[in-house]
N, C-alpha and C positions, 0 to 999 in steps of 0.2 A: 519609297525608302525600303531598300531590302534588310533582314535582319536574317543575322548570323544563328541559325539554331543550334551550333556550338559551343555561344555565348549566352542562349537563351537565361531569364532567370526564373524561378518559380515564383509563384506568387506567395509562398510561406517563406521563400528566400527574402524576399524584396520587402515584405512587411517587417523581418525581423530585421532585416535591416536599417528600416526605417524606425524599428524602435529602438534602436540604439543611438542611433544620429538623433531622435527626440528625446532623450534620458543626456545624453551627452550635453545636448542642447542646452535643456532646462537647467543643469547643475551647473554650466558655464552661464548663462545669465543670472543664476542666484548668487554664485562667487562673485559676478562683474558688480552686482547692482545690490550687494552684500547691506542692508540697512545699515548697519551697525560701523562697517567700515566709512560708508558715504558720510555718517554723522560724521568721522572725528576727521575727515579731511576736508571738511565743510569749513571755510571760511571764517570768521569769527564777525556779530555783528557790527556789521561799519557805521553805528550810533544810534541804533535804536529805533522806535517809531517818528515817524517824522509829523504824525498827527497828532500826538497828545497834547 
């Protein structure tokens, strides 16, 4: 596989890159899987325990 050293990227390139896609990341899965949201679209108990 040949590579374009046109294109090349640096290595302080490519890490800083990569911490943004990992910052990006993490604030979209804390939005997505937000506790506090998940609670109030949470379903309502469908009767209870069924062992007591």
């Amino acid at each position: 596989m040949a590579r374009d050293d046109n294109k090349a990227m640096t290595r302080k390139a490519a890490l800083g890159k990569m911490g943004r896609y990992a910052a990006l990341t993490a604030l979209g899965t804390f939005v997505v899987l937000s506790p506090m949201q998940a609670q109030s679209s949470s379903p309502p108990d469908p009767g209870g325990n069924p062992f007591d």
